[in-house]
SEKOL-162628 format. One record per residue (C-alpha): residue in one letter; x, y negated, z. Coordinates in Angstrom, 3 decimals, decimal comma. Layout:
! SEKOL-162628
@aa = A | px = X | py = Y | pz = Z
...
//
This chain:
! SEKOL-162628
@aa = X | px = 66,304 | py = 76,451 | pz = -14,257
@aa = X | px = 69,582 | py = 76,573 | pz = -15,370
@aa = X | px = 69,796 | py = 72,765 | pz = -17,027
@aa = X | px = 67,945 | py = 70,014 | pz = -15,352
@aa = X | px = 66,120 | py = 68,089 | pz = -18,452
@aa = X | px = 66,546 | py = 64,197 | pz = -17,530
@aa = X | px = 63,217 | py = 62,239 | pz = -16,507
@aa = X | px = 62,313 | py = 60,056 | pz = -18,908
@aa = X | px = 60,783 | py = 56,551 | pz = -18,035
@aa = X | px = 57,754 | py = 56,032 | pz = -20,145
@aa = X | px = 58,455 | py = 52,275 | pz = -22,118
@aa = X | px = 55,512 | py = 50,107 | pz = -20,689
@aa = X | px = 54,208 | py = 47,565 | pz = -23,043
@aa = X | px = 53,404 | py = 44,308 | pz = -21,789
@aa = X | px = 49,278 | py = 43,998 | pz = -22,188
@aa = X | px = 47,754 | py = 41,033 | pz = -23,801
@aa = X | px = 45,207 | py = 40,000 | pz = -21,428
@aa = X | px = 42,176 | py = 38,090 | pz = -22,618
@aa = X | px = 40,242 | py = 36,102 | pz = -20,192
@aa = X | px = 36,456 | py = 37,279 | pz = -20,454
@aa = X | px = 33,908 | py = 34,681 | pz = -20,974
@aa = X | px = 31,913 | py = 34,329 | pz = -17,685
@aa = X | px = 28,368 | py = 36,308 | pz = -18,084
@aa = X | px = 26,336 | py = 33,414 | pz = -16,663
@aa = X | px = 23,049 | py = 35,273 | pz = -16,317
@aa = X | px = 20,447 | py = 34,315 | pz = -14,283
@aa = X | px = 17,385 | py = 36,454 | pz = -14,392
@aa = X | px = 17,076 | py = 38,949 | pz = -17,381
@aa = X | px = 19,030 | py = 37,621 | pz = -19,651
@aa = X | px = 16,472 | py = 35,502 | pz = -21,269
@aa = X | px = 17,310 | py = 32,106 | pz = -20,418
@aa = X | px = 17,672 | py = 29,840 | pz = -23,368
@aa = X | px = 19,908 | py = 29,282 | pz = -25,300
@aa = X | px = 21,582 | py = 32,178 | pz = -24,605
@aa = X | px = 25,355 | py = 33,148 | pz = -24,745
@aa = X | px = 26,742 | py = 34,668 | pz = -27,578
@aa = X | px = 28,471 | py = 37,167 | pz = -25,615
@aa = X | px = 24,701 | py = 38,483 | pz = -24,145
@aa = X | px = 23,653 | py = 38,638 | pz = -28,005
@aa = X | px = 26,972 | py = 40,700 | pz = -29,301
@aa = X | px = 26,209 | py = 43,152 | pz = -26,306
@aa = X | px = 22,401 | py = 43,306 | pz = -26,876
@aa = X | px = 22,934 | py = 43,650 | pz = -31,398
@aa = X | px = 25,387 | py = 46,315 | pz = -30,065
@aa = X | px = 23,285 | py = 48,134 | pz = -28,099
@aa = X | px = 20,724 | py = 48,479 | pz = -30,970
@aa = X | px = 23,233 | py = 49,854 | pz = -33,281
@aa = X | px = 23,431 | py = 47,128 | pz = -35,284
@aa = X | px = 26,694 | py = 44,482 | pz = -34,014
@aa = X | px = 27,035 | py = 42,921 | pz = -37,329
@aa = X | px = 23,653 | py = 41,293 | pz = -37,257
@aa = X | px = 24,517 | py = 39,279 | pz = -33,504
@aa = X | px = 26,348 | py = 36,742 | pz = -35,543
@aa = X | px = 24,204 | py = 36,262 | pz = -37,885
@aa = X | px = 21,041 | py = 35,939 | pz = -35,828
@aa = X | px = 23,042 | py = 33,085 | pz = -33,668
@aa = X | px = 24,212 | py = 31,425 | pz = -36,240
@aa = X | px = 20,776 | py = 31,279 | pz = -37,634
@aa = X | px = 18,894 | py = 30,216 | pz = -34,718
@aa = X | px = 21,810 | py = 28,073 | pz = -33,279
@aa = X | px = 21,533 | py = 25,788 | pz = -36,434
@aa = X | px = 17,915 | py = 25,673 | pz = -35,681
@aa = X | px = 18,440 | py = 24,285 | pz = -32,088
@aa = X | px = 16,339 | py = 27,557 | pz = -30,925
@aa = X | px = 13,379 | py = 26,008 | pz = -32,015
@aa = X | px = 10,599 | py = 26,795 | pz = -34,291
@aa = X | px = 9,603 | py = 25,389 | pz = -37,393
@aa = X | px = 7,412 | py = 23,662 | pz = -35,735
@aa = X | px = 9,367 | py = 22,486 | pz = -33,108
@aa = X | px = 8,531 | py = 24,371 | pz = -30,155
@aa = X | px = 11,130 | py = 25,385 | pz = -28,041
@aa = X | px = 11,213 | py = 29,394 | pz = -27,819
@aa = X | px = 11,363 | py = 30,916 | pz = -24,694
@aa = X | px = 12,556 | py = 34,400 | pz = -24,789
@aa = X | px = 15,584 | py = 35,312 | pz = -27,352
@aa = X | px = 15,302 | py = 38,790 | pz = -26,541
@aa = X | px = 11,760 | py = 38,803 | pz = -28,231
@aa = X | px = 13,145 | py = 36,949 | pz = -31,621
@aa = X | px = 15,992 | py = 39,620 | pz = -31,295
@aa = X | px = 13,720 | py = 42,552 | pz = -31,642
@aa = X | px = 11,645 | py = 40,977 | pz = -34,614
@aa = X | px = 15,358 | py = 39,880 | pz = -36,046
@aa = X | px = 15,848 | py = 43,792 | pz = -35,553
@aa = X | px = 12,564 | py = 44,963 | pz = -37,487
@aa = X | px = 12,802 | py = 42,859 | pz = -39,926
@aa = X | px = 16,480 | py = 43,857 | pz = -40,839
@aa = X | px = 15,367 | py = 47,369 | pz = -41,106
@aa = X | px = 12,575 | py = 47,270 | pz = -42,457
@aa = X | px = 14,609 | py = 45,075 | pz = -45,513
@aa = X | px = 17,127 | py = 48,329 | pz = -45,428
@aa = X | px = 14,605 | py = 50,568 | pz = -46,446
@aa = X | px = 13,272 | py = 48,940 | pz = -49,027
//
């Protein structure tokens, strides 16, 4: 080596943290209502993350209750039909 090359410092760029919401989850992740953040991760799994805010939305405005009134139990279940229905509109 005849010339020593100066070390450069990389520039470090201060990070914008974001607190995390808290995963409050109890069981197996079907307590009612559940958190949105459960939902996104769940949609996203399934391929399909821009249906989670619509299928809150939807069912938040209902209260998570039927038409009927009856409290569901399980929004993992009404996820999955959420899920087949979608499709099945897609490929019609």
């Amino acid at each position: 080596m005849l010339f020593q090359t100066p070390k450069r410092k990389a520039k470090r760029l201060p990070v914008e943290y974001r607190k995390p919401e808290p995963i409050l989850q109890k069981v197996f992740g079907t307590e009612m209502p559940p958190q949105k953040v459960l939902v996104e991760i769940y949609f996203d799994q399934k391929g399909l993350a821009a249906q989670a805010d619509v299928f809150y939305n939807h069912y938040e405005k209902a209260n998570w209750r039927s038409p009927k009134g009856t409290a569901y139990r399980n929004w993992k279940l009404l996820a999955g039909e959420w899920i087949f229905n979608y499709e099945q509109e897609q490929k019609l």
